[in-house]
C-alpha positions in Angstrom: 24.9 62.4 41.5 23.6 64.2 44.3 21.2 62.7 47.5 19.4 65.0 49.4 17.6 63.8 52.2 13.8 65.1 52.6 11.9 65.5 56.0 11.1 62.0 56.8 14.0 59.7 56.9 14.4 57.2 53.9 12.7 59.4 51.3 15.4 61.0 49.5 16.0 63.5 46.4 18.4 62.2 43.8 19.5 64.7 41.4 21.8 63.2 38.8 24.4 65.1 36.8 23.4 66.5 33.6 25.8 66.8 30.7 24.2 69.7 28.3 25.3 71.4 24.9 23.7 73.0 22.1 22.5 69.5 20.6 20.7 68.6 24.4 21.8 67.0 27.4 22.5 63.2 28.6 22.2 61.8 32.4 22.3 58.6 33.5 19.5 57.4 35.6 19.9 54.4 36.7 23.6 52.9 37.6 23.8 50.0 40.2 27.6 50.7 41.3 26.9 54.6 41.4 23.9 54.4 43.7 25.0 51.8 46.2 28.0 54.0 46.8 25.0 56.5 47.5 23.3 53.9 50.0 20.7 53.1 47.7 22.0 49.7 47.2 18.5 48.3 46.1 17.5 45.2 42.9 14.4 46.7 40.6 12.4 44.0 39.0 9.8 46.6 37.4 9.8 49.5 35.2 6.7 51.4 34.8 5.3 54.6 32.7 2.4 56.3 33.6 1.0 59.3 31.0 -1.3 62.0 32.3 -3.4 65.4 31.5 -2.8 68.5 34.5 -4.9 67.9 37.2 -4.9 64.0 37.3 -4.1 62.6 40.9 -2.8 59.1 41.2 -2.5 56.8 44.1 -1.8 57.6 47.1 -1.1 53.2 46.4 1.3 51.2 48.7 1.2 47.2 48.1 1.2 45.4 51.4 2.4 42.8 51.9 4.5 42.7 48.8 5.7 45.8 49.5 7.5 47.8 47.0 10.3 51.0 46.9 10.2 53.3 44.5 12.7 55.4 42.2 10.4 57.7 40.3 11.0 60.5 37.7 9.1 62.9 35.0 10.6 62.5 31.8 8.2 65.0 30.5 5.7 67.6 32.3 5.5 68.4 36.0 4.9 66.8 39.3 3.6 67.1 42.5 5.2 63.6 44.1 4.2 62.3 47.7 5.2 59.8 50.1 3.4 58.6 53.0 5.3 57.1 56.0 3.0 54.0 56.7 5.4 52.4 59.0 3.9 52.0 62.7 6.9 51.7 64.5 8.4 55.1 62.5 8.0 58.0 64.7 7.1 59.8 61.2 4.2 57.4 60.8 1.4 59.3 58.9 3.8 62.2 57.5 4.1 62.9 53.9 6.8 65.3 52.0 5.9 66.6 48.7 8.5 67.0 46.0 8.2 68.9 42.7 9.9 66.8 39.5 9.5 67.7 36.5 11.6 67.2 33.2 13.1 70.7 33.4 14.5 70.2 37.2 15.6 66.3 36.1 15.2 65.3 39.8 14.3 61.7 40.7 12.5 60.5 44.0 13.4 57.2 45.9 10.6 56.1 48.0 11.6 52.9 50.3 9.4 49.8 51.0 6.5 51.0 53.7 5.1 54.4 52.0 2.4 54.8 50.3 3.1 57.0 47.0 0.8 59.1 44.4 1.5 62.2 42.5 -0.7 65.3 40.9 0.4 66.2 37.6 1.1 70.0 36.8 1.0 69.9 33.3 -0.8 68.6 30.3 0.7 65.4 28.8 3.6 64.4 31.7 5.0 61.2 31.0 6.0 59.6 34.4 8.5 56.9 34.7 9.0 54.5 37.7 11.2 51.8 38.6 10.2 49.1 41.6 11.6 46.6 43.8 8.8 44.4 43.6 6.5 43.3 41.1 2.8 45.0 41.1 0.4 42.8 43.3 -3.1 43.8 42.6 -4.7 41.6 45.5 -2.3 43.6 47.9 -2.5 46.8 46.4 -4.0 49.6 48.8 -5.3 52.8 48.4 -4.4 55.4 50.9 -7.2 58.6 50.3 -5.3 60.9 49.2 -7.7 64.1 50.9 -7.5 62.3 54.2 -7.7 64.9 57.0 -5.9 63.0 59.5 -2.5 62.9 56.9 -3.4 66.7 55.7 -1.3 66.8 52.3 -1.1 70.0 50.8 -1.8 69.5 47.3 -0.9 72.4 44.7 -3.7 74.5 43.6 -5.0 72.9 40.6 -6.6 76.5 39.3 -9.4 78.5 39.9 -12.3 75.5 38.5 -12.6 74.3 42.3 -13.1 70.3 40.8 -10.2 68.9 42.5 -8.0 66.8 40.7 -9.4 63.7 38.7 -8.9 60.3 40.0 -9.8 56.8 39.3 -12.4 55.3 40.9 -10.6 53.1 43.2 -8.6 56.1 44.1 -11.6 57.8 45.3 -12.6 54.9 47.5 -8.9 55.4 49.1 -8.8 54.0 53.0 -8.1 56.5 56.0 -4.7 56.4 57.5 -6.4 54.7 60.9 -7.9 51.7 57.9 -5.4 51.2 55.7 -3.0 47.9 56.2 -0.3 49.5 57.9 3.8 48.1 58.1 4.9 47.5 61.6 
């Protein structure tokens, strides 16, 4: 397994090793030993799996308090994943890095307690898998909007339509960065 640390400190890219042949490939995704020695020496408590058209945009959602980290992969289709640094004390605070996954590259995310986190799909039917930390929390679940000016993420181009990607209707009530319940 490989850990490649991203822009904001935390936020990492885990690419596992692959094993392929003519009948497919096998990885291993999750193995408690192999990513402590890694310094991700973390207890999920969740497994989630989220299944999407191109041009659906989900989150940007960080539960506070109940906060939760994140190790997130495509098991099919493409990604556009983002974290958010929502820690006040972080000197990142308010930054975001942007990671393709997809099922072709095989690379998984790990998103700590104190971002927020969404993703764009890229492709028609992406099947999007998730493992957390903490279990979901709908009263402290927050939505972070994910076009705010004052975090400027740049989104891929979702085509030549101009409609923007399609959220849900809590995620288009999402908070500013200066409203949303911040970590300290």
């Amino acid at each position: 397994m490989k850990v490649i640390e991203t822009e904001l400190p935390g936020v990492l890219i885990v690419e596992p090793r692959v094993f392929g042949d003519a009948r497919g490939f096998f990885m291993e995704t999750w193995n408690e030993a192999v990513f402590a020695q890694s310094g991700l020496d973390v207890t999920f408590v969740q497994d989630n799996h989220s299944h999407s058209q191109k041009g659906v945009l989900r989150g940007l959602h960080v539960q506070n308090p109940g906060a939760q980290g994140k190790l997130v992969r495509v098991a099919r289709g493409a990604v556009f994943d983002v974290a958010v640094d929502l820690r006040r004390s972080s000197d990142h605070f308010g930054k975001w890095v942007g990671v393709e996954l997809s099922a072709a590259n095989k690379r998984m995310l790990w998103i700590p307690e104190g971002f927020a986190h969404g993703f764009l799909t890229l492709s028609d039917d992406t099947d999007f898998l998730y493992k957390c930390t903490a279990p979901y929390a709908p009263d402290s679940e927050h939505t972070l909007a994910w076009d705010d000016p004052a975090v400027g993420i740049e989104w891929p181009d979702l085509g030549e339509d101009g409609e923007g990607p399609t959220v849900s209707e809590k995620d288009a009530e999402g908070l500013s960065l200066s409203e949303i319940p911040a970590f300290p």
